[in-house]
N, C-alpha and C positions, 0 to 999 in steps of 0.2 A: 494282256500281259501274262494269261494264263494262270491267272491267280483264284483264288474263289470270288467270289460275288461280295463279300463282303468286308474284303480288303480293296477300297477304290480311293486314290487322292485326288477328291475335287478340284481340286485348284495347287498350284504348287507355292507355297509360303514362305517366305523367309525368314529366315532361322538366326537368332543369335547367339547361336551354340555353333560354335567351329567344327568343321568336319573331321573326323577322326584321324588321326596321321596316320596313312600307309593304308587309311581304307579306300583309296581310289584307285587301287590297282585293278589294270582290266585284263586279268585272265581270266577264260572262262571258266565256266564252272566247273566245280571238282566234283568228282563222284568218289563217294564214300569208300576206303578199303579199310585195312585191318585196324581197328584201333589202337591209336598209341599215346600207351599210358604216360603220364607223368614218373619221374623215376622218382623224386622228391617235392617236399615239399618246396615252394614257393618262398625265395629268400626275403620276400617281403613279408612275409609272414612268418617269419623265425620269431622263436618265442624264449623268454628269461630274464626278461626284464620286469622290476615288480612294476610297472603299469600294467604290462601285457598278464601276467599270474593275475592282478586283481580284476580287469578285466573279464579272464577269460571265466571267474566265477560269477559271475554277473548275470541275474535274470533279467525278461525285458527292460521291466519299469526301470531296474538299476542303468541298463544299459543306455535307453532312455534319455536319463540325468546325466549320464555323465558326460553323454554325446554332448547331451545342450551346453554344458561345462568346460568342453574340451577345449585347452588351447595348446596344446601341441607342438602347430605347426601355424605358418602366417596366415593361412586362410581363413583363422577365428576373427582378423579385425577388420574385415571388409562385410560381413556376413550379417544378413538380417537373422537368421536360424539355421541350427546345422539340421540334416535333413536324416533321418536314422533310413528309413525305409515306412514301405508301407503295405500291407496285404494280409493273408492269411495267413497268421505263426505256424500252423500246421500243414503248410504248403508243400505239394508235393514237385511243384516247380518252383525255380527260384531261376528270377531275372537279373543279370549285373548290368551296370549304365558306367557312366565313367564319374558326373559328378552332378550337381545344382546346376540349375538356368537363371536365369534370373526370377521367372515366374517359381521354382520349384522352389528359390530362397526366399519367396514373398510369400507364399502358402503353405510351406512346412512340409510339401510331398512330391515324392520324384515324379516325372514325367506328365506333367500335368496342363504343358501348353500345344502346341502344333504336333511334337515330336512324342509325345505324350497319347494323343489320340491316334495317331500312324499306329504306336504301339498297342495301344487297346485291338486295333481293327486286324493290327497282327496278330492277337490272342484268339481275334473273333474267327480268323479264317481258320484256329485249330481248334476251335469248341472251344477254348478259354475266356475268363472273364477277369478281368483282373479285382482281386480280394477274394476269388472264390476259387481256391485250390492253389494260388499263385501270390508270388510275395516277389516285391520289387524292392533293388537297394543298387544302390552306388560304389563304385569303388573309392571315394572318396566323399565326408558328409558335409562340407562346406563349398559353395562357389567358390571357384575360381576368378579373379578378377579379368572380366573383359569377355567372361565364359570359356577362358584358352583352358588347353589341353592340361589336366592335371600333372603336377612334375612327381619324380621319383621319390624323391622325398616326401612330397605329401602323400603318396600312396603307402608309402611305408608307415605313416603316422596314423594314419586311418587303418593302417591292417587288419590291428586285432579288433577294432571294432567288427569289420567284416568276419573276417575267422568266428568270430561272438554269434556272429549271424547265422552262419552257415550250420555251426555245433548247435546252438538252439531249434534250429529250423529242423537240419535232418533231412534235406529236400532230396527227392530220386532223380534228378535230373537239374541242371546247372546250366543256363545259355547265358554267354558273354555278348554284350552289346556294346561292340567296337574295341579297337584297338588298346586304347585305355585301360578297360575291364580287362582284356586278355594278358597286358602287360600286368596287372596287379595280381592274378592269379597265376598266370605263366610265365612270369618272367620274360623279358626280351626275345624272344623268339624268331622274330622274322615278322612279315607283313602280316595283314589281317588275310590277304587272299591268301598266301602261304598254310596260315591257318585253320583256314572252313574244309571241311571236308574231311577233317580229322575227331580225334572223340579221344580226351583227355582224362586223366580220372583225379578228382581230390580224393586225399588221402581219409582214408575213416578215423573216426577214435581211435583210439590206442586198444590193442585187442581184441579188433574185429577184424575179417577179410575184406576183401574189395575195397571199391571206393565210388566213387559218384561221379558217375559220367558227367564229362563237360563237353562243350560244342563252342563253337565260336561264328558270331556272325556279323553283322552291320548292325550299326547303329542307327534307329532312327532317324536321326536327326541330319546323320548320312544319306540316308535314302531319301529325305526329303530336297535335296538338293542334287541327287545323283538316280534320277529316274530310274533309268535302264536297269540300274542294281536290284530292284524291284524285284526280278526274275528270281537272282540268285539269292537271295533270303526267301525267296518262298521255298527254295529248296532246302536251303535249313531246317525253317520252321516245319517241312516235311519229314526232314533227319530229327528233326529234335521229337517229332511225334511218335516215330519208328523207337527210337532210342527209350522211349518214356516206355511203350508199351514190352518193350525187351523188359527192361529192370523192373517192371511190375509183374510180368511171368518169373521173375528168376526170385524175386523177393521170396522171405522162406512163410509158411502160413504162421499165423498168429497161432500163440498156446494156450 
C-alpha cells in the first residue's frame, strides 16, 4: 500500500463506530497548494456565555471535573464516563476524533479499541507515540448512543471544553480525524475529501499573530472499513509531517 513497515492491518475488524459522513468520497488524492486559512472562528465555538467564560479559566484538574459533571446536552444519560482526552499536556501535536466508542466509554480514554490501534500504528509510521509529544481528544466527551455520528448540538455543548483544550495545550500542529472533528472545528464545509489537501489555521490568543495549522483527514475507524483509503491518509500523515516541521523552523527561539 506503500506505506511504512509499521503501519500494517492484520486482519480487517469490525467496528462499532459508524463511518464518518461524507468520508467515503472517492476522489483521488489531493496534492497540497496554497494554504487556506480559516477567515473566523468557528461558530461552534463562539464564546459569552457564563458556562463558556467559566470554562475557559479552567485548569486541567478543573476542567477534568467539570467534564465528568457535564450535563449539558442528552449524551450525559446514556454514558458510563465522559472522556476529556488523553496524552501529553504539552504536546506539540494534537489529534481531534469525533466522539467515545463504546470501549472508550468503559475505560475513560479515546481510541483505545481496533480504531484505537490503526491510530497508534498511524503515529508509529511518523515517529510518534501517542502520550509522548501527542495528545488526543474528541470533538465531543460523551458516546453517542448506538456510536452514530455526533449531532450539531452536541458539538456545540462540548465546544468549549475543546477550545479549553486546545488554549491549554498550545499545540503547533492540529489533525482532524474525520468529518465530525472537521465540522466542530470548521464549520460545514463541504465533504471530508473536499477538505484533505488543504491546511486550515485556528485562530491564536487574542494578541498574537498566526495561528495553528490544521489538516483534515480519515478517521480511523474509516479506514478500518474502507482499505483503499489507507493510501490517502498516509499522504496526510506525510502533509501533517511536512507542516509540523514548517512551524517548528518558523517558531520564534525562546528568550
Amino acid at each position: 500500500m506503500g506505506l511504512s513497515p509499521q503501519w500494517q492491518l492484520r486482519e480487517r475488524t469490525s467496528m462499532a463506530r459508524l463511518p464518518d459522513r461524507g468520508a467515503g468520497d472517492t476522489e483521488p488524492p489531493r496534492v497540497a497548494t496554497t494554504p487556506v486559512p480559516m477567515v473566523a472562528e468557528a461558530p461552534s465555538l463562539a464564546t459569552g456565555t457564563v458556562r463558556e467564560q467559566a470554562i475557559a479559566r479552567m485548569d486541567w484538574a478543573a476542567l477534568q471535573r467539570d467534564v465528568a459533571a457535564c450535563r449539558a446536552c442528552g449524551l450525559c444519560q446514556q454514558r458510563r464516563q465522559a472522556v476529556l482526552g488523553v496524552g501529553d499536556t504539552g504536546a506539540d501535536w494534537l489529534f481531534i476524533g469525533e466522539g467515545p466508542g463504546a470501549e472508550e466509554d468503559a475505560r475513560g480514554e479515546p481510541f483505545v479499541g481496533p480504531a484505537g490501534k490503526l491510530l497508534d500504528a498511524m503515529l508509529a509510521a511518523i515517529d510518534l507515540r501517542r502520550g509522548d509529544d501527542v495528545y488526543i481528544a474528541n470533538a465531543v466527551k460523551c458516546r453517542p448512543p448506538g456510536n452514530r455520528t455526533p449531532e450539531s448540538a452536541e458539538m456545540v455543548a462540548c465546544a468549549p471544553y475543546l477550545k479549553r483544550q486546545i488554549a491549554l495545550l498550545q499545540p503547533r500542529l492540529i489533525v482532524l480525524l474525520g468529518r465530525a472533528a472537521a465540522h466542530a472545528l470548521l464549520g460545514n464545509q463541504g465533504s471530508l475529501a473536499s477538505l484533505r489537501g488543504q491546511t486550515f489555521s485556528y485562530p491564536e490568543p487574542a494578541g498574537e499573530s498566526g495561528g495553528i495549522p490544521m489538516l483534515v483527514t480519515y478517521h480511523p475507524a474509516y479506514l478500518l472499513r474502507t482499505l483503499p483509503d489507507k493510501a490517502k491518509a498516509w499522504e496526510d500523515l506525510c502533509r501533517a509531517r511536512a507542516l509540523m516541521r514548517q512551524a517548528k523552523s518558523n517558531a520564534r527561539p525562546s528568550v
